[in-house]
PQR file of N, CA, C, O and H, with PARSE charges and radii, in Angstrom:
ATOM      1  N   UNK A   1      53.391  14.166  27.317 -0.4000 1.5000
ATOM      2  CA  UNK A   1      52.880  13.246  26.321 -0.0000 2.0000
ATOM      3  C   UNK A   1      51.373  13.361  26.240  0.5500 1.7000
ATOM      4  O   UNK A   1      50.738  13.172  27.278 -0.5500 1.4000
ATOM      5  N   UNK A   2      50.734  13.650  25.118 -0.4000 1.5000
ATOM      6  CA  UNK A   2      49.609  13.426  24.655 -0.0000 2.0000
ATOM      7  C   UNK A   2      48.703  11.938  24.626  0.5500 1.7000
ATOM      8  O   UNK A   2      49.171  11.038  23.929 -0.5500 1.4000
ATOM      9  H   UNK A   2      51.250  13.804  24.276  0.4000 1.0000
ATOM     10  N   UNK A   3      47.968  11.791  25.054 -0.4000 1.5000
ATOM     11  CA  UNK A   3      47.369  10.107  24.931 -0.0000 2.0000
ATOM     12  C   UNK A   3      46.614  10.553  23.484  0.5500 1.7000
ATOM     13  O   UNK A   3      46.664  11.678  22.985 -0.5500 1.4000
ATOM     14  H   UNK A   3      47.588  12.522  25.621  0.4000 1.0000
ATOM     15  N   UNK A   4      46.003   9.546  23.020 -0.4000 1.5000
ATOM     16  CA  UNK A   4      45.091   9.728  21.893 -0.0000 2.0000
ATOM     17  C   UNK A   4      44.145   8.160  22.036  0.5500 1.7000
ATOM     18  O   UNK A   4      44.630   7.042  21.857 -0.5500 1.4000
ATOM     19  H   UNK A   4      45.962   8.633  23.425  0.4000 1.0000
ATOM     20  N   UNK A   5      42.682   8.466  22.408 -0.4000 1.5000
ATOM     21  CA  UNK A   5      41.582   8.109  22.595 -0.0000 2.0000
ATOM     22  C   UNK A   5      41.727   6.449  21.085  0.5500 1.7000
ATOM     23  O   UNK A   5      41.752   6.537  19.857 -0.5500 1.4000
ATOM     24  H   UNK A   5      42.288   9.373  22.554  0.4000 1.0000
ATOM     25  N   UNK A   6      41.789   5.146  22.032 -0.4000 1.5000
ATOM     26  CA  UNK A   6      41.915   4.076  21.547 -0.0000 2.0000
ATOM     27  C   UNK A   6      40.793   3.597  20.417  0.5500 1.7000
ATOM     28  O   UNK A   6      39.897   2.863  20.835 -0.5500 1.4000
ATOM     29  H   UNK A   6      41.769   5.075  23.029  0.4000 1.0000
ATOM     30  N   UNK A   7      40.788   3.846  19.470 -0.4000 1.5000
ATOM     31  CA  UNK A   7      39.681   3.197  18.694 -0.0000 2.0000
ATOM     32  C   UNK A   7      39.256   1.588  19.018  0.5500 1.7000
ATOM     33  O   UNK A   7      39.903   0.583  18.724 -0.5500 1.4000
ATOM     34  H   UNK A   7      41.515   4.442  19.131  0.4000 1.0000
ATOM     35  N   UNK A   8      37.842   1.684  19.781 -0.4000 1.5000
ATOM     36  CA  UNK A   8      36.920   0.698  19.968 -0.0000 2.0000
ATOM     37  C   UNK A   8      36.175  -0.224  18.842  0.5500 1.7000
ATOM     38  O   UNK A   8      35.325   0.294  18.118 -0.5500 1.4000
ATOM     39  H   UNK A   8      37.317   2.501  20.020  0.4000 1.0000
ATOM     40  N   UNK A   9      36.507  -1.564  18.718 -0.4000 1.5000
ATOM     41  CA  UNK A   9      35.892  -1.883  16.994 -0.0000 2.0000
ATOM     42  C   UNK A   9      34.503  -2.617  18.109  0.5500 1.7000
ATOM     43  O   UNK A   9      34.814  -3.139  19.179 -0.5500 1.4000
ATOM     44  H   UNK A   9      37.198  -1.985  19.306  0.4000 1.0000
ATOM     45  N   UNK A  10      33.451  -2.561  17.780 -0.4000 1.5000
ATOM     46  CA  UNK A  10      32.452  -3.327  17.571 -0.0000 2.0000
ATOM     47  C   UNK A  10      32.047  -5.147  17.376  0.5500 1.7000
ATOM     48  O   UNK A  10      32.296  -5.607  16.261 -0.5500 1.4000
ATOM     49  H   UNK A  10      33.199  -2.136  16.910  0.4000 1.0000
ATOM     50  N   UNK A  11      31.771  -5.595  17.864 -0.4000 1.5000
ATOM     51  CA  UNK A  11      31.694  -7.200  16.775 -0.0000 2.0000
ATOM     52  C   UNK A  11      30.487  -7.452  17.308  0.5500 1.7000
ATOM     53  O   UNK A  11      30.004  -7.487  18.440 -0.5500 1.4000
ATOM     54  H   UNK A  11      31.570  -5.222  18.770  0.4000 1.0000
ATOM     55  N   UNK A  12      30.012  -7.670  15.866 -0.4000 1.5000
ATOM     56  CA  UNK A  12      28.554  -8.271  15.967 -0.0000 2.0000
ATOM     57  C   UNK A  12      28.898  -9.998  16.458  0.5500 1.7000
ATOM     58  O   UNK A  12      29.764 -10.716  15.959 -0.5500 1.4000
ATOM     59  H   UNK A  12      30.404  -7.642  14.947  0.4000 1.0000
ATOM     60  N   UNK A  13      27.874 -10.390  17.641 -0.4000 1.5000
ATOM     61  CA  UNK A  13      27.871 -11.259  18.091 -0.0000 2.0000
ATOM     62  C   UNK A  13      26.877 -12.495  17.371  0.5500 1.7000
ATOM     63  O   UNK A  13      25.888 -12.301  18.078 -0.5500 1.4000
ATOM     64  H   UNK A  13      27.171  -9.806  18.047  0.4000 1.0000
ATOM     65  N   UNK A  14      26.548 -13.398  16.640 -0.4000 1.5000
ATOM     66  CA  UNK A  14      25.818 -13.921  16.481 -0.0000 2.0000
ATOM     67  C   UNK A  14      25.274 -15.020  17.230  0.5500 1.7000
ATOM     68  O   UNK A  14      25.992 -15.715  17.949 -0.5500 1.4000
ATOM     69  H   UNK A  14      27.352 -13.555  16.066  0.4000 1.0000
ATOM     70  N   UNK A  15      24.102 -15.201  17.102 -0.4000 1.5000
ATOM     71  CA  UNK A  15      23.676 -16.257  18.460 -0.0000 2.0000
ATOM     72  C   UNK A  15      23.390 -17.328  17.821  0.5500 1.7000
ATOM     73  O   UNK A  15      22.677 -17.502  16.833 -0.5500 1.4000
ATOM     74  H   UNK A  15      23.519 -14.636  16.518  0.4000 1.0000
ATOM     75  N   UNK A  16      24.374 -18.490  18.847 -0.4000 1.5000
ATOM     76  CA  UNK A  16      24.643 -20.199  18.013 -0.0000 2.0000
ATOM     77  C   UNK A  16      23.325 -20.105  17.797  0.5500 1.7000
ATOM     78  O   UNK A  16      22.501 -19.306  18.241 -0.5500 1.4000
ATOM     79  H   UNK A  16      24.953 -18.348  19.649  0.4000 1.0000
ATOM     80  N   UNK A  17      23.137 -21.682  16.523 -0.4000 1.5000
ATOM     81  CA  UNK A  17      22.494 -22.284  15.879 -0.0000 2.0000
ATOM     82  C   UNK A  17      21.342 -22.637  16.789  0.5500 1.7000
ATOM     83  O   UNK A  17      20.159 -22.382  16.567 -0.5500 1.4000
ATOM     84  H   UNK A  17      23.806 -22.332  16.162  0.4000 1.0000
ATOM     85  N   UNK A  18      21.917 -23.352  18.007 -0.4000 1.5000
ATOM     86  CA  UNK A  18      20.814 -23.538  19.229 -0.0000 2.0000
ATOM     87  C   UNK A  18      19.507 -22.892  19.197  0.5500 1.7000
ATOM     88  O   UNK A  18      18.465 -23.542  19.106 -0.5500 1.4000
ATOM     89  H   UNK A  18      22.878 -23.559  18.188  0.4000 1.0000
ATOM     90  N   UNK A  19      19.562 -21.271  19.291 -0.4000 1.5000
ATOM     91  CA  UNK A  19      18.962 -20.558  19.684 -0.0000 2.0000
ATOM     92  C   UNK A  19      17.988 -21.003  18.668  0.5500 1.7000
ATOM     93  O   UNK A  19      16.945 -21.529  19.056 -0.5500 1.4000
ATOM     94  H   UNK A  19      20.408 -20.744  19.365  0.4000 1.0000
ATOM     95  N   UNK A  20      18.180 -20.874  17.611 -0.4000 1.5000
ATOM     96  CA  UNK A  20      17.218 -20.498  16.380 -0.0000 2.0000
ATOM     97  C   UNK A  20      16.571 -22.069  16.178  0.5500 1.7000
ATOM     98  O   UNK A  20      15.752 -22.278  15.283 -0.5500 1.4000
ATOM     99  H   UNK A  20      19.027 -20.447  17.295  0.4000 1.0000
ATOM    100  N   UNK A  21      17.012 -23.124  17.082 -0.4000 1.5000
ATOM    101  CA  UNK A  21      17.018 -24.514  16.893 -0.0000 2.0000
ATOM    102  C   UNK A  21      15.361 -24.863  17.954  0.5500 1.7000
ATOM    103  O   UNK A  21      14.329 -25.465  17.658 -0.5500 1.4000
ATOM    104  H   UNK A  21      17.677 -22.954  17.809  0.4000 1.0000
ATOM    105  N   UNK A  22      15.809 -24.143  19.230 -0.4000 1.5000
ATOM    106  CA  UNK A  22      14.776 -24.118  19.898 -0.0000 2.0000
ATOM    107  C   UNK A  22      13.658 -22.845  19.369  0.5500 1.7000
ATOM    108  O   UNK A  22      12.580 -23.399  19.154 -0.5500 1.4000
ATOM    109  H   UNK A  22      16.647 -23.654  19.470  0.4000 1.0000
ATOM    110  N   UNK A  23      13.601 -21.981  19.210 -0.4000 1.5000
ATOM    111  CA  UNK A  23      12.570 -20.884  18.546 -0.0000 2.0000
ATOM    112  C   UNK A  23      11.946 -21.701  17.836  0.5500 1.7000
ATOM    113  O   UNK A  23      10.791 -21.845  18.237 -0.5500 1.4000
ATOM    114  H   UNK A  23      14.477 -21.531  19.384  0.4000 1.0000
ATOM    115  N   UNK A  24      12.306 -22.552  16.589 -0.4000 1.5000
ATOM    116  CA  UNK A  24      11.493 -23.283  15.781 -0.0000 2.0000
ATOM    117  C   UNK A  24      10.918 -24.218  16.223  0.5500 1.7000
ATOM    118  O   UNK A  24       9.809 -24.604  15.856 -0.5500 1.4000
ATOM    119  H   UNK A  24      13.245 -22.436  16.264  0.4000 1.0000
ATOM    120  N   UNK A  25      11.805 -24.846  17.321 -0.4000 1.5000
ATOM    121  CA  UNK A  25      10.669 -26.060  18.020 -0.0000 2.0000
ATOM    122  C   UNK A  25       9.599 -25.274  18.590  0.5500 1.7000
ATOM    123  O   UNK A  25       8.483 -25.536  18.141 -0.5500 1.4000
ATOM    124  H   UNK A  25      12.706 -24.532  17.619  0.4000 1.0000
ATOM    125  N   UNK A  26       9.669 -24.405  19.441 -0.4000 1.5000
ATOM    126  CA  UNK A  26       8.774 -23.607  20.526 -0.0000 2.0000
ATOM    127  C   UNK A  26       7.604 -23.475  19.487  0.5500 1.7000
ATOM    128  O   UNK A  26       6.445 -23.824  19.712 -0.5500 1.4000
ATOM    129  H   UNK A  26      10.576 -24.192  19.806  0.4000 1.0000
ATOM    130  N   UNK A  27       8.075 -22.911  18.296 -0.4000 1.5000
ATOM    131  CA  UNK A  27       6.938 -21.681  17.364 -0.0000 2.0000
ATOM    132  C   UNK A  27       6.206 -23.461  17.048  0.5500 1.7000
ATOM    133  O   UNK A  27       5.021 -23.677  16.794 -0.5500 1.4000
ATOM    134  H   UNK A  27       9.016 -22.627  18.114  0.4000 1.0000
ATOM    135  N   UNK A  28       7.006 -24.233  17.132 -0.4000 1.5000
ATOM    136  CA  UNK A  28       5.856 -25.552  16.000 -0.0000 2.0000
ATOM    137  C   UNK A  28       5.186 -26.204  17.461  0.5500 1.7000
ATOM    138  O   UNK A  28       4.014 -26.556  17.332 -0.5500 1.4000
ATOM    139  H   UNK A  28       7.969 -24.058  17.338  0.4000 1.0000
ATOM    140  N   UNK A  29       5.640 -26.356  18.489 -0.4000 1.5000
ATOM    141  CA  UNK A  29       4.919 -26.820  19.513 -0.0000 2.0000
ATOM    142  C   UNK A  29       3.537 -25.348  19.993  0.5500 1.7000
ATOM    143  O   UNK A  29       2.487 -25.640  20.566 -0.5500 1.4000
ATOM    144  H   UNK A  29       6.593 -26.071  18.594  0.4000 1.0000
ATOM    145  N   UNK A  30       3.759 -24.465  19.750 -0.4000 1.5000
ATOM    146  CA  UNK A  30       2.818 -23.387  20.037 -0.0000 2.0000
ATOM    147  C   UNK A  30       1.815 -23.582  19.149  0.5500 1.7000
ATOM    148  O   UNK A  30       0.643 -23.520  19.518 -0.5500 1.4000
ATOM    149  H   UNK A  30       4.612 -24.229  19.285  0.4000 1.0000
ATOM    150  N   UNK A  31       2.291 -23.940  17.391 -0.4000 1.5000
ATOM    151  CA  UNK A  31       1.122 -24.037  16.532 -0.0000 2.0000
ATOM    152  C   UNK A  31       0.421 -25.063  16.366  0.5500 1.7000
ATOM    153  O   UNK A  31      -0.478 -25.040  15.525 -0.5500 1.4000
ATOM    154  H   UNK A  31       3.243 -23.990  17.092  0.4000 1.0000
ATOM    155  N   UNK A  32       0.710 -26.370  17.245 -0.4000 1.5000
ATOM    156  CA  UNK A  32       0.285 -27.655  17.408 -0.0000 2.0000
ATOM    157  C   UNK A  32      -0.874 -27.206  18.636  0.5500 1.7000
ATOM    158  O   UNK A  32      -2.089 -27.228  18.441 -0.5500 1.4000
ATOM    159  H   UNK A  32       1.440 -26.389  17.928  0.4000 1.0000
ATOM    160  N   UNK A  33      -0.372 -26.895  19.629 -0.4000 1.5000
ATOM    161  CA  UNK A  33      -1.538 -27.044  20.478 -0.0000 2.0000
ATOM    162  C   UNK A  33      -2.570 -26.317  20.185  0.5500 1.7000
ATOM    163  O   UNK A  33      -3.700 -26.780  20.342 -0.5500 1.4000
ATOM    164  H   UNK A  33       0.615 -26.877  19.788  0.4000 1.0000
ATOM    165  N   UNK A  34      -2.291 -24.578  19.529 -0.4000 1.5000
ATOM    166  CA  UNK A  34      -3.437 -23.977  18.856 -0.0000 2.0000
ATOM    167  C   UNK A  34      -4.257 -24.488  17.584  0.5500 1.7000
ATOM    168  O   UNK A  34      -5.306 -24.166  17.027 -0.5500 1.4000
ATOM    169  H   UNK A  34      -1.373 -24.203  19.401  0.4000 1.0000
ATOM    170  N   UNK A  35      -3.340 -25.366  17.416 -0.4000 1.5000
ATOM    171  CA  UNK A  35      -4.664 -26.208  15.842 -0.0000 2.0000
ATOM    172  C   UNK A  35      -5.550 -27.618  17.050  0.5500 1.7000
ATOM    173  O   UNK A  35      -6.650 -28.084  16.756 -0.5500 1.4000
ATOM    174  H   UNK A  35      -2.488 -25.628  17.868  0.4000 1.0000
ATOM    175  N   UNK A  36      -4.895 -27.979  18.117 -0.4000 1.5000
ATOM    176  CA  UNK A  36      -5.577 -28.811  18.881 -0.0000 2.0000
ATOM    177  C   UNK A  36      -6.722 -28.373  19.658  0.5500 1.7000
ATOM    178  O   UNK A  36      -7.542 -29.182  20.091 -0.5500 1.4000
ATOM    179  H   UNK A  36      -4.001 -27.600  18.357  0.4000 1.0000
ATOM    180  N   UNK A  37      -6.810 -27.093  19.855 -0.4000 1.5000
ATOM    181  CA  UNK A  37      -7.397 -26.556  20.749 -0.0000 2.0000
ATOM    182  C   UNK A  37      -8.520 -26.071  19.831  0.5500 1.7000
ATOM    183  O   UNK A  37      -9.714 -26.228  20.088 -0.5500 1.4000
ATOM    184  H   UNK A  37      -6.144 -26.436  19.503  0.4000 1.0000
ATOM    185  N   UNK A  38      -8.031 -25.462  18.724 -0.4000 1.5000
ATOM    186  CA  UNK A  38      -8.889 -25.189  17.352 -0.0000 2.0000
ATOM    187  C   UNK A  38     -10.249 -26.170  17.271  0.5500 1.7000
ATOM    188  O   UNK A  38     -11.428 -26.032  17.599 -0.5500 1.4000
ATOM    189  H   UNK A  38      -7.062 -25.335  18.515  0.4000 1.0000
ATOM    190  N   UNK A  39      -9.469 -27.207  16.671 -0.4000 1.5000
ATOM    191  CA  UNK A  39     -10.583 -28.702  16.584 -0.0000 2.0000
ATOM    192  C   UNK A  39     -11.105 -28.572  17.219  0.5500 1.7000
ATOM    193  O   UNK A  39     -12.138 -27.902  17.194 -0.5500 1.4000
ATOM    194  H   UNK A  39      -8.512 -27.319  16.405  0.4000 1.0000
ATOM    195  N   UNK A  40     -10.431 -29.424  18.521 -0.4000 1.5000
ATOM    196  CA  UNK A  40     -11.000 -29.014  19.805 -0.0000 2.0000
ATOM    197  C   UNK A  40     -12.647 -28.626  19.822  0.5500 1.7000
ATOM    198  O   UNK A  40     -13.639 -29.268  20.166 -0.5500 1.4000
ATOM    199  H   UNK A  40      -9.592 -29.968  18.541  0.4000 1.0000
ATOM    200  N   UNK A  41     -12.492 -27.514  19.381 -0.4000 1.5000
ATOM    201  CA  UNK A  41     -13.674 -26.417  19.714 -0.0000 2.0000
ATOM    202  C   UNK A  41     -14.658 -26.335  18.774  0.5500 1.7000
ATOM    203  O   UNK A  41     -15.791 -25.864  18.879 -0.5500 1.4000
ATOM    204  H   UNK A  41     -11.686 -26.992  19.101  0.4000 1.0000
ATOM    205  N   UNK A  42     -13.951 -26.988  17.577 -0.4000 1.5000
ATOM    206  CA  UNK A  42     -15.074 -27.403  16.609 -0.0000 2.0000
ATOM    207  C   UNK A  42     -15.759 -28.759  16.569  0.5500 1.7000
ATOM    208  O   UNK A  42     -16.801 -28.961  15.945 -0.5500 1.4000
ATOM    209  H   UNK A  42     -13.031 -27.371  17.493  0.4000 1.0000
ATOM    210  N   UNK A  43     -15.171 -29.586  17.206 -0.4000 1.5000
ATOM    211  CA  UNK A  43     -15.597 -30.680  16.598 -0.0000 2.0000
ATOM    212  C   UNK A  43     -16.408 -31.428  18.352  0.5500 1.7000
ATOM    213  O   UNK A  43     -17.112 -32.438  18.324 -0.5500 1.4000
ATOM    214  H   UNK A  43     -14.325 -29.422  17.713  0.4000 1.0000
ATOM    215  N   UNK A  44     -16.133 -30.776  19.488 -0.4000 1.5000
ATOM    216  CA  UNK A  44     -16.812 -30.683  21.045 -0.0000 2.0000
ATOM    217  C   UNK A  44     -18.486 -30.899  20.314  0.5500 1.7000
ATOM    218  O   UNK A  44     -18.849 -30.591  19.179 -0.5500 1.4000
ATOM    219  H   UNK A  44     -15.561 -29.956  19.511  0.4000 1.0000
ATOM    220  N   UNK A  45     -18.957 -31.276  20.976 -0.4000 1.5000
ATOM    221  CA  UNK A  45     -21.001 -31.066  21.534 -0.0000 2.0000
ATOM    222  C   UNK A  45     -21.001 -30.100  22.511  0.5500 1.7000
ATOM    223  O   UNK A  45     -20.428 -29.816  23.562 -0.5500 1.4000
ATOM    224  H   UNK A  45     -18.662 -31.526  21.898  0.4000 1.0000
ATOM    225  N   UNK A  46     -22.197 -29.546  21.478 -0.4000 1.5000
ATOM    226  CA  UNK A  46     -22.360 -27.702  22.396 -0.0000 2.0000
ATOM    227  C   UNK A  46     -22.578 -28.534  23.812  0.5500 1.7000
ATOM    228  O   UNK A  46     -22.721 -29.745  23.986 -0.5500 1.4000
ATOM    229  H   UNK A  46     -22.663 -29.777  20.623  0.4000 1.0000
ATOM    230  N   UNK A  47     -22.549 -27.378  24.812 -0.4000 1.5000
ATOM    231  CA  UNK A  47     -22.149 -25.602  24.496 -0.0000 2.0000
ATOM    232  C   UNK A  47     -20.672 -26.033  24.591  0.5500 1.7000
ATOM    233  O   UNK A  47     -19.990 -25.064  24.923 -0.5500 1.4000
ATOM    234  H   UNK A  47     -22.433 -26.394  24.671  0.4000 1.0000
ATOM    235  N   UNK A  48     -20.074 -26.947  24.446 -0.4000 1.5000
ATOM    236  CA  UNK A  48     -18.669 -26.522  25.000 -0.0000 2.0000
ATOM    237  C   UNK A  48     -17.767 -26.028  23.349  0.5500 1.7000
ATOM    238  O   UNK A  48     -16.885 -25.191  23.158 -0.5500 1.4000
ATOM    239  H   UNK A  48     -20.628 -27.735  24.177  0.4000 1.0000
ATOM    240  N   UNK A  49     -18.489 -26.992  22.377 -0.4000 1.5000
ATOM    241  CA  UNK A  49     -17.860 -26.507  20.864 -0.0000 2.0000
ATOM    242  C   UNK A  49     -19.177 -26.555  19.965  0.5500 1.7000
ATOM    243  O   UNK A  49     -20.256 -26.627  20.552 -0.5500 1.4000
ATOM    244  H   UNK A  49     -19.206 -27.672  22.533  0.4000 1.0000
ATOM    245  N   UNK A  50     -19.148 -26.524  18.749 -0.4000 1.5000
ATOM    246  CA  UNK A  50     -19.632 -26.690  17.085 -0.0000 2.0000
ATOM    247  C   UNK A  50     -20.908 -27.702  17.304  0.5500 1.7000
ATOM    248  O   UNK A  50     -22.135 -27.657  17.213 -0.5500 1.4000
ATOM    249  H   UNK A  50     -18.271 -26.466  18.273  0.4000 1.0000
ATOM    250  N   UNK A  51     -19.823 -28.691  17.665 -0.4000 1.5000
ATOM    251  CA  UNK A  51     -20.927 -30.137  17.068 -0.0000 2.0000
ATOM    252  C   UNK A  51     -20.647 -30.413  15.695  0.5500 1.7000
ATOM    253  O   UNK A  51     -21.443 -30.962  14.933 -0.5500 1.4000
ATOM    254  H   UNK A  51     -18.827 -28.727  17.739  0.4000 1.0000
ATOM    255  N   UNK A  52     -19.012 -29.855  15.264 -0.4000 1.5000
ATOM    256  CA  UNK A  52     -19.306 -30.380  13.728 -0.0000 2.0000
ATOM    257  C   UNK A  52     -18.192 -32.003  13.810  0.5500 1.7000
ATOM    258  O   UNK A  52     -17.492 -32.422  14.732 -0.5500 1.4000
ATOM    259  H   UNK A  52     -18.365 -29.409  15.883  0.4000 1.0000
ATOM    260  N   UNK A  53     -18.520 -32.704  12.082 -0.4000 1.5000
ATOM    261  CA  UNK A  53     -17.826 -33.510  12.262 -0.0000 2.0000
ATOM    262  C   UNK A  53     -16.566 -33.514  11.372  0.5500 1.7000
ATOM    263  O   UNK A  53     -16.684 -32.800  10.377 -0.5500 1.4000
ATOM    264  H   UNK A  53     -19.089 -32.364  11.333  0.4000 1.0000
ATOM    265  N   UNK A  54     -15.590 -34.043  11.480 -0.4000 1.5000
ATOM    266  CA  UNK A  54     -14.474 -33.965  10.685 -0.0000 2.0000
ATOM    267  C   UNK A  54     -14.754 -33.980   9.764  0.5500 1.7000
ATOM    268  O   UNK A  54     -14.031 -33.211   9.130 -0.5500 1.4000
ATOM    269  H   UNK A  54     -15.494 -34.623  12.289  0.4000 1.0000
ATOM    270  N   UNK A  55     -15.844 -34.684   8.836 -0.4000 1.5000
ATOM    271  CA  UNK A  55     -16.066 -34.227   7.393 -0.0000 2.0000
ATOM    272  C   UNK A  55     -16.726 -33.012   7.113  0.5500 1.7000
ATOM    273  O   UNK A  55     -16.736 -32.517   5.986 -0.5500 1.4000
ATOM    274  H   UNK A  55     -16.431 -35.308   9.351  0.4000 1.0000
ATOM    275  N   UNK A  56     -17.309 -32.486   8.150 -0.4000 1.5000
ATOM    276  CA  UNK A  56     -18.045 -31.264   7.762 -0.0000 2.0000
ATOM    277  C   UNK A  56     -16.588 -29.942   7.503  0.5500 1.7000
ATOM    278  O   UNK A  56     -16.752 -28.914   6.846 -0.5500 1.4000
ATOM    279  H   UNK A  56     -17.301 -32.888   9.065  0.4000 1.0000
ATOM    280  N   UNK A  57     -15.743 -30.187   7.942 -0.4000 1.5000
ATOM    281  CA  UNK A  57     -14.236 -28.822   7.746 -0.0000 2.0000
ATOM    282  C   UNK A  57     -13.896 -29.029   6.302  0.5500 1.7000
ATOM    283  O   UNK A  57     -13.342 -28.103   5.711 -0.5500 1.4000
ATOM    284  H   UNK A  57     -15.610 -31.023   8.476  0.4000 1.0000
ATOM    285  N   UNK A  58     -14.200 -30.278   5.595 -0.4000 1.5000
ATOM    286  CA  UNK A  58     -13.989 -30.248   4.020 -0.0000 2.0000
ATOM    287  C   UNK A  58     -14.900 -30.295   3.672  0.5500 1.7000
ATOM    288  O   UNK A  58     -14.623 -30.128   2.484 -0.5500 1.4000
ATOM    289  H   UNK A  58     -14.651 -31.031   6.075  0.4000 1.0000
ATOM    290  N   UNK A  59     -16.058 -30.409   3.693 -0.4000 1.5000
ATOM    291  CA  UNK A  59     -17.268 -30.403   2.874 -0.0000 2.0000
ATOM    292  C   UNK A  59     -17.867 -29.037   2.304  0.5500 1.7000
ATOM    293  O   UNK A  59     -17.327 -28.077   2.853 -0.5500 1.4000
ATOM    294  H   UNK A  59     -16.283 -30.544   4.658  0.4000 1.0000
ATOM    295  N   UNK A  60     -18.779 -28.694   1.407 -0.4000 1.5000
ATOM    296  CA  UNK A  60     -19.160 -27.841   0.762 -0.0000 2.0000
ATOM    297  C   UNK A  60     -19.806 -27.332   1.699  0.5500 1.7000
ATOM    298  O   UNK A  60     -20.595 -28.039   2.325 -0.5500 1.4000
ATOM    299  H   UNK A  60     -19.218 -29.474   0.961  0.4000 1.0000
ATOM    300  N   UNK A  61     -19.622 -25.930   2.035 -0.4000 1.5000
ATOM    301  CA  UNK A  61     -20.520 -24.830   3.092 -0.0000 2.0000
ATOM    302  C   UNK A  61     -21.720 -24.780   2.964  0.5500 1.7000
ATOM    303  O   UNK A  61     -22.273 -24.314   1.968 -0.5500 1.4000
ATOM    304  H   UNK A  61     -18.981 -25.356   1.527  0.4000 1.0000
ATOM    305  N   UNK A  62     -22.557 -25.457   4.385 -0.4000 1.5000
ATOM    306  CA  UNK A  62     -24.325 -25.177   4.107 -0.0000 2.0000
ATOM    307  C   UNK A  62     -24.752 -23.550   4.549  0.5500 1.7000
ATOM    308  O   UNK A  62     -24.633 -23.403   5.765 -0.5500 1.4000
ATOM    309  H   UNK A  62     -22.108 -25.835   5.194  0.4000 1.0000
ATOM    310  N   UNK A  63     -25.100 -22.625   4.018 -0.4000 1.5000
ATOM    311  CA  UNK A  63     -25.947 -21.842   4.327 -0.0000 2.0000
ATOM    312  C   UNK A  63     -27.143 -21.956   4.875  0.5500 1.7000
ATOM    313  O   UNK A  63     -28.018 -22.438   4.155 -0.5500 1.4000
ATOM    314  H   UNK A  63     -25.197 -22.745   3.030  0.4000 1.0000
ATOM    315  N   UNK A  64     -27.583 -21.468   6.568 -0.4000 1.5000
ATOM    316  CA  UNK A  64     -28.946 -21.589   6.452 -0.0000 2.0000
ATOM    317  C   UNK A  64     -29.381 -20.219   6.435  0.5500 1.7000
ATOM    318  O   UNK A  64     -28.691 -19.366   6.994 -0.5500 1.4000
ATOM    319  H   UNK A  64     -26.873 -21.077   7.153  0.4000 1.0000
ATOM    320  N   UNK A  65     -30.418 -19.929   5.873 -0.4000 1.5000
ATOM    321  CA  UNK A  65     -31.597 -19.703   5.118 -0.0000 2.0000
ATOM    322  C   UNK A  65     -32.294 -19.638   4.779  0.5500 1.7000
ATOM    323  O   UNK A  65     -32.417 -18.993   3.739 -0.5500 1.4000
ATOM    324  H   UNK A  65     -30.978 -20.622   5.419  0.4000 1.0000
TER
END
């Protein structure tokens, strides 16, 4: 008797909802502390940041000059 080699099917596995549930928390807790840390660094008294003030990030750009 001859055997003949079993065809193997494949299945794509998809990964629960979870996964993709925490990635989005992670990615929005990662972009929270980098906009905190951001400020942070602008809005500090040198040397540690800027010295600017929260109205100065919307206000019209001074050039000095």
């Amino acid at each position: 008797m001859s055997r003949t080699p079993a065809q193997s099917s494949v299945v794509q596995v998809q990964p629960q909802a979870n996964v993709y549930t925490i990635l989005i928390l992670v990615a929005a807790i990662v972009l929270a502390v980098t906009l905190g840390v951001v400020l942070h660094t602008l809005l500090a008294d040198s040397p540690a940041g800027y010295g600017l003030t929260f109205g100065d990030l919307f206000g019209p750009l001074k050039l000095k000059g």
